[in-house]
C-alpha positions in Angstrom: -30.4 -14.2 -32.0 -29.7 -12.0 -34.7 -33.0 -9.7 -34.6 -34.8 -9.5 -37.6 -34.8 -6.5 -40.1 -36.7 -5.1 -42.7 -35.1 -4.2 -46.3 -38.1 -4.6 -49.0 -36.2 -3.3 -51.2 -33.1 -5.8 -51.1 -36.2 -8.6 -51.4 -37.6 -7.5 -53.8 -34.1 -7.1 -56.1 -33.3 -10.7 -54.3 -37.4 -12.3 -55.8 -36.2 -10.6 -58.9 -33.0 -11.9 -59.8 -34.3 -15.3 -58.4 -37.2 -15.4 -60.9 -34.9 -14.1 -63.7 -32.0 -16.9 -63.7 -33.0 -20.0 -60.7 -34.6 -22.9 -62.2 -36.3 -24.3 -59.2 -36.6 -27.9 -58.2 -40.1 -29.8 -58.7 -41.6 -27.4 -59.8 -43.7 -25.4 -62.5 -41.3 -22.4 -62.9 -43.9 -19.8 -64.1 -46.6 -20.3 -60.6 -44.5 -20.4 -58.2 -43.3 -17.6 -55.8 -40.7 -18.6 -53.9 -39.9 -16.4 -50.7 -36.8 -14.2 -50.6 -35.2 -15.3 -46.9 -32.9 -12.3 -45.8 -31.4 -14.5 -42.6 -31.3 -17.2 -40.0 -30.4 -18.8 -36.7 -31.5 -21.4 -34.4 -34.7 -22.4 -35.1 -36.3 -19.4 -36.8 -35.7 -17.8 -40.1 -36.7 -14.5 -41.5 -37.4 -12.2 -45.1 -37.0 -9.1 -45.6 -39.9 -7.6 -44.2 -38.7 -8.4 -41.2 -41.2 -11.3 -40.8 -40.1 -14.1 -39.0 -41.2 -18.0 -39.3 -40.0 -20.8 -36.7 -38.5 -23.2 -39.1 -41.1 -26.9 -38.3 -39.7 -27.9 -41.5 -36.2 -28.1 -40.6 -35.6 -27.0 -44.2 -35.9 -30.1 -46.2 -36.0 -31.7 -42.8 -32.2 -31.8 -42.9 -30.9 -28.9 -40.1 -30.9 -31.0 -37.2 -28.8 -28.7 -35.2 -30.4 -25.8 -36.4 -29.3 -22.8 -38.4 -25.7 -21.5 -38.3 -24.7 -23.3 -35.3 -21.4 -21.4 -34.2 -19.5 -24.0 -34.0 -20.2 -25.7 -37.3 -19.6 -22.1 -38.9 -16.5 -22.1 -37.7 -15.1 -25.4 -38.6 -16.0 -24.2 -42.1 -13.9 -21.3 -41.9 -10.9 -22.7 -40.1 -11.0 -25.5 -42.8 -11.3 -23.3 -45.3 -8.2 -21.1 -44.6 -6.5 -24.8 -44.3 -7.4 -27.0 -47.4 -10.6 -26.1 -49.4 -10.5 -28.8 -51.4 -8.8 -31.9 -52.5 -9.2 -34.6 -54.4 -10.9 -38.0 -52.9 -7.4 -40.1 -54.1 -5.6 -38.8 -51.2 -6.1 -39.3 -47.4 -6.8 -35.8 -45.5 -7.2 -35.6 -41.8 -10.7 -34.3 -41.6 -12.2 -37.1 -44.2 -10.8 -39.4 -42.1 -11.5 -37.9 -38.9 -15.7 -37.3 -40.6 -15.5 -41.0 -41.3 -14.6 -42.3 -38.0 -17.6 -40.3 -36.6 -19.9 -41.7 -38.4 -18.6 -44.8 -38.5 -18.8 -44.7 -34.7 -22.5 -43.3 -34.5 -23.8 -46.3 -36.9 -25.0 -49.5 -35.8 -23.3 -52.4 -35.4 -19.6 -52.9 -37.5 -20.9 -50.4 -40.4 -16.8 -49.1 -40.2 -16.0 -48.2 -43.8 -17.2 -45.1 -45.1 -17.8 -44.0 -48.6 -18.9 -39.8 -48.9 -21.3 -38.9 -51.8 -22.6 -35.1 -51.9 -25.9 -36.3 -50.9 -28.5 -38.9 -50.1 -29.5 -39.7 -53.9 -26.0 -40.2 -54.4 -25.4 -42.5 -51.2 -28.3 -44.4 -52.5 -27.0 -45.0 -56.3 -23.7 -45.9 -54.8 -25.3 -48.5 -51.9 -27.4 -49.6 -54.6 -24.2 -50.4 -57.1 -22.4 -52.0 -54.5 -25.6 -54.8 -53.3 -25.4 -55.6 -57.4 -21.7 -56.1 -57.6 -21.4 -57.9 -54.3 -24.4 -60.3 -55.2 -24.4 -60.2 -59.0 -27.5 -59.9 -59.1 -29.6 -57.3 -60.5 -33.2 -56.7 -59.2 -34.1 -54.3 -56.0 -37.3 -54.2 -53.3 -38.7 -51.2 -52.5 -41.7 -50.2 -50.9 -44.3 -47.7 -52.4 -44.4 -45.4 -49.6 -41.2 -44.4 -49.9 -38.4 -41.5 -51.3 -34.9 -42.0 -51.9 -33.8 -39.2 -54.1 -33.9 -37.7 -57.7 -31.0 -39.5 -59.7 -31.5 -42.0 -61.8 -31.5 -45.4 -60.2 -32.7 -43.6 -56.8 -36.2 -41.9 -58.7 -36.9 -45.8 -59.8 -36.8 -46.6 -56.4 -39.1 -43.9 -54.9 -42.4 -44.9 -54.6 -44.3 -41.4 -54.5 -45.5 -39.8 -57.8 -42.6 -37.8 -57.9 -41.2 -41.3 -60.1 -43.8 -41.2 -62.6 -42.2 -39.2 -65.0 -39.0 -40.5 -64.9 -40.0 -44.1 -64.4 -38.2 -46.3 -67.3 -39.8 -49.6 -65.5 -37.1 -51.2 -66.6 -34.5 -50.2 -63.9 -34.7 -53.8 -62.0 -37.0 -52.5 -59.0 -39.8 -54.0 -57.9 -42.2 -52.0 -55.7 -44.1 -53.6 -52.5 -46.4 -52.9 -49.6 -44.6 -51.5 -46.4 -46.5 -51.3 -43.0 -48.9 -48.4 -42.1 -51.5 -50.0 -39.8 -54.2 -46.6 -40.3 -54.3 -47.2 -43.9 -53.5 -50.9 -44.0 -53.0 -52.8 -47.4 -53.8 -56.3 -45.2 -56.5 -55.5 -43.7 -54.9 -55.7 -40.0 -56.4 -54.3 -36.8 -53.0 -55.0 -34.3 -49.6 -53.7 -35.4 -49.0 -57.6 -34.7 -50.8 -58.3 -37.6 -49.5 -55.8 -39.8 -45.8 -56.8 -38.8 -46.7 -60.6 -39.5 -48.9 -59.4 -43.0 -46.2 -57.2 -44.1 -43.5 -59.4 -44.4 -45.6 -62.2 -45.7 -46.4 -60.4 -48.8 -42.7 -59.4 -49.0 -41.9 -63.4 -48.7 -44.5 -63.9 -51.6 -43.3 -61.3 -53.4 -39.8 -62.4 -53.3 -40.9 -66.2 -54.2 -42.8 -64.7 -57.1 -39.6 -62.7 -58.3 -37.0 -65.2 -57.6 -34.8 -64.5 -55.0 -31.5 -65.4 -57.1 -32.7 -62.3 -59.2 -32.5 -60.0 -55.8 -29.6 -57.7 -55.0 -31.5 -56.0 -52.4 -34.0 -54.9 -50.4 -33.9 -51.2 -49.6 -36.2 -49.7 -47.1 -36.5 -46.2 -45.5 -36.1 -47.3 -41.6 -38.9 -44.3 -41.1 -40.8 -43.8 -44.4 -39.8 -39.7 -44.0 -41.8 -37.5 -46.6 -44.2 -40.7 -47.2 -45.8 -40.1 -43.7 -43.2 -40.4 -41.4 -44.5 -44.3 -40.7 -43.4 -46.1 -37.8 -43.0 -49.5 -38.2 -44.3 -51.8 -36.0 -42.6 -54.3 -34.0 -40.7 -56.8 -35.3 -41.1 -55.9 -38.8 -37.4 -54.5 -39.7 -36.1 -57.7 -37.9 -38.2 -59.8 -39.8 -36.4 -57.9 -43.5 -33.4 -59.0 -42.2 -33.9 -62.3 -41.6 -35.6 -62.8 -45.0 -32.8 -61.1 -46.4 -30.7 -63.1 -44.6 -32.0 -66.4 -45.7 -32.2 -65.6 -49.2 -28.3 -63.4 -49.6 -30.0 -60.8 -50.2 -28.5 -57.3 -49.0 -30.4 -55.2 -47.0 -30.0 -51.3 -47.3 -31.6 -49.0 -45.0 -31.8 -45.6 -46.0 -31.1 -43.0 -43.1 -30.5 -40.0 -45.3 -33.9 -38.4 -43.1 -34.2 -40.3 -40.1 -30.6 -40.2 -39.2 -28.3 -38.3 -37.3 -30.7 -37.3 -33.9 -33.8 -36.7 -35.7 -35.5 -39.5 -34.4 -34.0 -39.6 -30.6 -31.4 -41.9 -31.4 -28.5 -41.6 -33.8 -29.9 -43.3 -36.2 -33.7 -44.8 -36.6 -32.4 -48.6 -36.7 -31.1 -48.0 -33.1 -34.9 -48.2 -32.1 -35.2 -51.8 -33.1 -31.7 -52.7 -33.0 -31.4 -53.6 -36.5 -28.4 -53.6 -38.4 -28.2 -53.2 -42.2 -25.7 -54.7 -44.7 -25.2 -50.8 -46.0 -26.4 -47.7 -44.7 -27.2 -44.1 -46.3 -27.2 -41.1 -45.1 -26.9 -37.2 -45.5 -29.0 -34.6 -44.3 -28.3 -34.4 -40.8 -24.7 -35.4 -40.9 -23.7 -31.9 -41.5 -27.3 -30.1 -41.1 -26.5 -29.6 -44.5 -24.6 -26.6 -44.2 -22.1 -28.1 -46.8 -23.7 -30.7 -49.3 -22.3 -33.9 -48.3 -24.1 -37.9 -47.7 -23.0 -41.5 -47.6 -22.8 -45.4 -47.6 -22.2 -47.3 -44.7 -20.4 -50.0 -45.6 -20.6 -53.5 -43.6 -17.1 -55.9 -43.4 -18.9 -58.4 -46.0 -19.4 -56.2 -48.6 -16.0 -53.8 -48.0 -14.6 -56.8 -48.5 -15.9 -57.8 -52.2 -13.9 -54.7 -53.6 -10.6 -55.5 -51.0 -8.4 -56.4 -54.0 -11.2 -55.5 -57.0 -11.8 -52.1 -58.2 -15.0 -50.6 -57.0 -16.6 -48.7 -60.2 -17.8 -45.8 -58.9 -16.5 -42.5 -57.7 -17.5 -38.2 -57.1 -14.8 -35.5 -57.8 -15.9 -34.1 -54.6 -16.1 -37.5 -52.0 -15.2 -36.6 -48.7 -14.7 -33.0 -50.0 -12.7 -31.1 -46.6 -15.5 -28.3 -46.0 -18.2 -30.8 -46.1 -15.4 -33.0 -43.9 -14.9 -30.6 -41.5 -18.6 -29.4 -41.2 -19.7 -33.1 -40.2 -16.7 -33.4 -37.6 -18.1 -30.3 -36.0 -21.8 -31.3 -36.1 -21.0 -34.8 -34.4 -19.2 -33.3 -31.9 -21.4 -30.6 -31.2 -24.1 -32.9 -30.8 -22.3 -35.5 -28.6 -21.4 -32.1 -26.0 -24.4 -30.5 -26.4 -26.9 -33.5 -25.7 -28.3 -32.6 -29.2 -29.7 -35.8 -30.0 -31.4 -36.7 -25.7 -33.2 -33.1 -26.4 -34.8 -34.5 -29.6 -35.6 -37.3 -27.5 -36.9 -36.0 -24.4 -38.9 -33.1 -26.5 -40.3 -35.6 -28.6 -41.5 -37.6 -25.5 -42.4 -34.7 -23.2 -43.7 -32.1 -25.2 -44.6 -32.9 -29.0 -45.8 -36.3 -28.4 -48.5 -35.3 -25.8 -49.2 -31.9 -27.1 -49.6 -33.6 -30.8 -52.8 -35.8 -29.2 -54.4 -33.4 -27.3 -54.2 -31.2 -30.4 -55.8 -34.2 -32.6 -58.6 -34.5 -30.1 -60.0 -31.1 -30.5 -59.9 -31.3 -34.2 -61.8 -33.3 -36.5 -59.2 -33.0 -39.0 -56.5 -35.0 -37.4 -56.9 -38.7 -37.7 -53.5 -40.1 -36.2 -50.4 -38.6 -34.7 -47.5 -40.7 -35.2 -43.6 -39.9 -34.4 -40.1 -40.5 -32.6 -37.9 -37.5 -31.3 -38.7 -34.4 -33.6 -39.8 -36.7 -36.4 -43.6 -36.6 -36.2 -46.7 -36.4 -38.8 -50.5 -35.4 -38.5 -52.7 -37.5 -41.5 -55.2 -35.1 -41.9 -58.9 -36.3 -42.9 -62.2 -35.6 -44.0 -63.7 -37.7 -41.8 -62.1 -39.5 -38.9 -64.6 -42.6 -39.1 -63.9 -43.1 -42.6 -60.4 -42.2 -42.7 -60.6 -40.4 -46.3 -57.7 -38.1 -46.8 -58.4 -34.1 -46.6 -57.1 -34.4 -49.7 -56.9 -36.8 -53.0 -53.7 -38.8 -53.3 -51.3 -36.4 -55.2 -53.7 -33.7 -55.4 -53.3 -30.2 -57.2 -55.0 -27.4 -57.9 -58.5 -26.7 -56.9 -58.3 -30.5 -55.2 -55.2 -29.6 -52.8 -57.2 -26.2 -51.9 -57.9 -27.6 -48.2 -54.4 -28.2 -47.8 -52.8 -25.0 -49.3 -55.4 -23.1 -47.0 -53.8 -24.4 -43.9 -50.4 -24.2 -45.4 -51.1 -20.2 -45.6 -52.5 -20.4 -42.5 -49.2 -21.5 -40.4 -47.1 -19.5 -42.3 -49.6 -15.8 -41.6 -48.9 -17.3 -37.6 -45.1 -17.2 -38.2 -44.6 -20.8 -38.4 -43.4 -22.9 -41.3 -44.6 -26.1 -42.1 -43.4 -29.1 -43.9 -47.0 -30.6 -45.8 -47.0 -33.3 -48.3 -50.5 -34.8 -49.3 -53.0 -34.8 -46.6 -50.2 -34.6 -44.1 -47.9 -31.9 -42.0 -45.2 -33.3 -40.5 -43.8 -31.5 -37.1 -40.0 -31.7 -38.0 -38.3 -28.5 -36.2 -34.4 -29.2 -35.2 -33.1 -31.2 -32.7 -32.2 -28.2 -30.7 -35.4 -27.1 -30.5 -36.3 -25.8 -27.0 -39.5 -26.4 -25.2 -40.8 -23.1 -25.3 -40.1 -22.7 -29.1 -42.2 -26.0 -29.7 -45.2 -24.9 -27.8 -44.3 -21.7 -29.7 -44.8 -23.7 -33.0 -47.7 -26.4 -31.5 -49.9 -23.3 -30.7 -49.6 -21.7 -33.9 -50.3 -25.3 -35.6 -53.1 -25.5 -33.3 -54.8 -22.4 -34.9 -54.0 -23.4 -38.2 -55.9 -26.9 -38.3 -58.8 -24.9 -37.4 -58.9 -24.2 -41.1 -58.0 -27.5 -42.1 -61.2 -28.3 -40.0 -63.9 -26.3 -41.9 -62.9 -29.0 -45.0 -64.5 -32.3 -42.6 -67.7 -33.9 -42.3 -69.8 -35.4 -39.7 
């Protein structure tokens, strides 16, 4: 590794120029203070104090194989003294080569592939294609839920992050999803919550006519929501509902895909195949924007002689191409995706509940691979939330004070509401997650002086 360095002087010019020009993303530009990163690799990253954080965030949970991975960086720049760019009209060896990758890694006989820069964009695109294919116009999604920041995709998040941009008049109809610790049926088995779950989706679906449904779309893993496994049955259950009433079912792997959960993708857990599939994030770790749709042989074939309306300058763009070939690869070689599996089982898993019994905080520990969340409360009999849904300000104090707590123990955290989520790469090793875990461990004492009882 690359050792860290110190240059305050570079950071500082680097915080300037950043505050002077870079309109940031969610945020109030004036408060904020974003940090000036001067360099990374593996797991860690560093500024230019020469401080160094182990990445549990995975960025926006999104580099699965870590940061610059050699032999990503170097498909970029073979690729890049090849072809840069080209337009999406033409077939190029490495879009087709990326799309029989992924084609390969998905589920069931998901074997066309349509590329999109990202996962809002794979999601505006899946959604497009259930409407055509169906004629239809309304879409299901659940409230715990985020599927990006464009248009039709803010409509269909469910966090407060839609509120401002909600038209409620988009066609989508919010439900409840499963989450058995904060259950909206009142269950006490994940049995129940399956069987619960779905009838209020059936209801709901009576309620809005099903001839009015395109689709259902449904994160397989609720991701920034809570990371929010669901139980048994349930996903086999959507599709048969779907099933029976032509509706198409997306599932939305832009998070949960590509290794992050221990399997390629999340539906491999329940062996559930989708009509169309998103995805994004972990294709390439992100070190070139690129995401996608899925596309099952029912719905490829509705646009088989007719037009399909929709299109990006930069689809299956050769440096985004290229970087997924080499991150597929690299992961199939390297075992990428069996170590998020095997540290997930071995090492976060266990560590995660003996870390929630010595702190009051922690109410439940839930997670797959090196996809796993804490739901932090006030009091574990009660289950109230550290902190207010969508809190700010004075009310998210509890949760800022452990945020600043990780990050003074060198590890950065991914924290949304009363949650952290432990999300570090899938090339994490063993000693760098009990590296993180112990750090974590010191920070929820903080967390901890904000309980009762």
């Amino acid at each position: 590794m690359t050792p860290p360095y110190a240059d305050p002087e570079t950071g500082v010019a680097v915080k300037a120029a950043d505050r002077a020009h870079v309109f940031h993303s969610w945020s109030a530009q004036a408060v904020i203070d974003p940090l000036a990163v001067a360099g990374a690799e593996g797991s860690y990253f560093w500024d230019y104090d020469g401080k160094r954080y182990l990445d549990f965030s995975s960025q926006l949970v999104n580099t699965n194989i870590g940061h610059q991975h050699p032999k990503v960086v170097a498909a970029i720049q073979e690729q890049a003294g090849k072809l840069c760019t080209f337009a999406p009209g033409f077939a190029i060896d490495v879009r087709s080569e990326a799309a029989r990758l992924v084609a390969r890694a998905t589920p069931g006989d998901l074997d066309k592939i349509f590329f999109t820069n990202g996962g809002a964009e794979a999601v505006e695109n899946a959604v497009r294609m259930a409407r055509l294919h169906t004629g239809r116009h309304k879409v299901l999604s659940a409230y715990r839920s985020y599927h990006g920041a464009t248009a039709a995709a803010i409509n269909l998040t469910g966090d407060p992050r839609r509120w401002p941009s909600d038209t409620a008049s988009a066609g989508v109809v919010h439900f409840w999803g499963p989450y058995l610790y904060r259950s909206a049926f009142h269950a006490e088995t994940e049995e129940q919550e399956a069987e619960r779950a779905l009838a209020h989706l059936e209801q709901l679906i009576a309620f809005e006519g099903p001839q009015s449904i395109a689709a259902v779309i449904l994160e397989t893993i609720p991701g920034t929501a809570g990371i929010l496994i669901p139980p048994a049955g349930y996903l086999a259950g959507v599709r048969e509902i779907c099933d029976r009433h032509g509706i198409v079912f997306i599932l939305d792997e832009v998070m949960a895909g590509f290794g992050r959960t221990g399997k390629w993708f999340a539906a491999d857990h329940w062996e559930v195949i989708p009509d169309l599939l998103t995805f994004a994030k972990g294709v390439n770790s992100g070190y070139v924007p690129l995401g996608g749709v899925a596309i099952s042989p029912a719905i490829a074939e509705t646009f088989a002689t007719r037009p399909y309306p929709g299109g990006l300058t930069y689809s299956g763009h050769p440096l985004a191409c290229a970087s997924a070939v080499a991150t597929i690869n690299a992961m199939r070689e390297e075992g990428i995706v069996e170590n998020a599996a095997t540290i997930g089982d071995t090492v976060i898993g266990p560590a995660l509940r003996e870390i929630a019994e010595r702190h009051k905080c922690v109410g439940e520990v839930r997670g797959l691979g090196v996809f796993w969340a804490l739901d932090l409360v006030k009091d574990k009999a009660t289950r109230e939330p550290l902190v207010p849904y969508n809190a700010a300000g004075a009310a998210n104090a509890p949760m800022a004070e452990f945020a600043a707590a990780c990050k003074a123990e060198g590890l950065w955290p991914f924290v949304n509401m009363n949650r952290t989520h432990v999300v570090p790469p899938c090339t994490v090793s063993e000693a760098e997650v009990k590296e993180g875990l112990a750090a974590l461990d010191e920070a929820l004492s903080v967390a901890d002086a904000h309980t009762v009882g």
